[in-house]
C-alpha positions in Angstrom: 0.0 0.0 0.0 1.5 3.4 -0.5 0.8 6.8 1.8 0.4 9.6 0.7 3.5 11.7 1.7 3.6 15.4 0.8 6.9 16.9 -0.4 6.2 20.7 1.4 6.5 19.2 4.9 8.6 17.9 7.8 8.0 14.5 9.5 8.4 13.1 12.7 8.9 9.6 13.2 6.1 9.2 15.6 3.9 10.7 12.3 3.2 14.3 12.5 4.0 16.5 10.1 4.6 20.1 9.6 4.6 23.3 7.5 6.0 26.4 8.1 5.6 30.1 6.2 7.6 33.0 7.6 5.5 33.4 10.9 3.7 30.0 12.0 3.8 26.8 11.6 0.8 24.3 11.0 0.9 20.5 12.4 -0.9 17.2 11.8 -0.8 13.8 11.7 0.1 11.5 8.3 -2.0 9.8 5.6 -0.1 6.5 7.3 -0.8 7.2 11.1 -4.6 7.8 10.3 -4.6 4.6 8.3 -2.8 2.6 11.0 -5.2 4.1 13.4 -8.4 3.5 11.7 -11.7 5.4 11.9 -11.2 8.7 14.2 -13.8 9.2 17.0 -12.1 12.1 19.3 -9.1 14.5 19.3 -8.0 16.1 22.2 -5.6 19.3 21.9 -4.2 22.2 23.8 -5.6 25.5 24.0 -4.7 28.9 21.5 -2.0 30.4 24.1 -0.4 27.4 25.5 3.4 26.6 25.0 4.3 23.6 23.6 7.7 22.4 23.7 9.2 20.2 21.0 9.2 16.3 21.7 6.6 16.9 24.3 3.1 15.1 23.8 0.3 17.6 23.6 -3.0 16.0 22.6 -4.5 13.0 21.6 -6.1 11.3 18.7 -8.9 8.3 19.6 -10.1 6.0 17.3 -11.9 2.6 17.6 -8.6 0.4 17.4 -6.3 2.9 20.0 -5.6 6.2 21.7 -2.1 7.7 20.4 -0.6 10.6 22.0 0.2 13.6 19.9 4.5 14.4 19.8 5.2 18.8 19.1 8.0 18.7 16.1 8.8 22.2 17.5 8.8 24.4 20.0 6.8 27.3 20.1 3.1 29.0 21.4 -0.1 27.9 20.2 -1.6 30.9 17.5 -4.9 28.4 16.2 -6.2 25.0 17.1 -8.7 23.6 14.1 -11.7 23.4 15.8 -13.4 21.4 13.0 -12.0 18.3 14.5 -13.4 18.3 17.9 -17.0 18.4 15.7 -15.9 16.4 12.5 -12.9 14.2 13.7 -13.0 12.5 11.0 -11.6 14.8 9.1 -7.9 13.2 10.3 -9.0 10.2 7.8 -10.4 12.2 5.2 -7.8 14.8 4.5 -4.9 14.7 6.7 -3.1 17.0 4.8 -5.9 19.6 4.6 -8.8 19.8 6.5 -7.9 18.0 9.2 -4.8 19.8 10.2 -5.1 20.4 14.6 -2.4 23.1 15.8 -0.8 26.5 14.2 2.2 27.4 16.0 4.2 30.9 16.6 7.6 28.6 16.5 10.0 29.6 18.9 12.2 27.2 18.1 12.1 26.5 14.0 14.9 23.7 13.4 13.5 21.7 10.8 16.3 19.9 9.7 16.5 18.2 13.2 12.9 17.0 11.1 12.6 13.6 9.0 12.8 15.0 5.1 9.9 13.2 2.6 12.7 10.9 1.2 13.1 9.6 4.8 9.7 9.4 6.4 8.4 7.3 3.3 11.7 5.3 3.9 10.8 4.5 7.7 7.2 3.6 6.7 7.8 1.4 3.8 
């Protein structure tokens, strides 16, 4: 089966991803973790205002099969949380990528290289 793995982002390899544009950057979870996790009944997530620091779980995402915990690829303060989700979780298996993106961030700490490129996230989930 192949995932969907888009070539404007940053992975981690517990399967978040990220975009950035000069002043925030927007996280998710991958085509592959919403597969592995199956149909998505609840997501939990900090509020706008709260600091998040990178490597540090900050929500959760429930399906039927499990619970995962949520993993910040940065550092930074929470600027927008998707509210859609909380409604419409299944949004995470519908469009990953797109509408069912869960945290902006004001990064305070943008190292993206530290980051898993394309190239090497489709290599660890192959």
């Amino acid at each position: 089966m192949s995932f969907d793995v888009p070539d404007d982002r940053r992975y981690l390899e517990s399967h978040e991803w990220t975009t950035t544009d000069a002043d925030s950057v927007r996280i998710g979870i991958t085509d592959f973790a919403q597969d592995e996790l199956g149909d998505v009944v609840f997501v939990e997530l900090p509020a706008e205002g709260d600091e998040l620091e990178r490597g540090e779980e900050f929500g959760v995402v429930e399906s039927i099969k499990a619970v995962s915990d949520l993993v910040s690829p940065v550092s930074g303060t929470v600027t927008a949380v998707n509210e859609d989700v909380f409604d419409t979780p299944e949004l995470l298996n519908q469009d990953p990528y797109g509408d069912g993106w869960l945290l902006e961030l004001e990064p305070s700490d943008p190292d993206f290289d530290a980051l898993l490129s394309p190239e090497d996230y489709r290599a660890q989930i192959e």
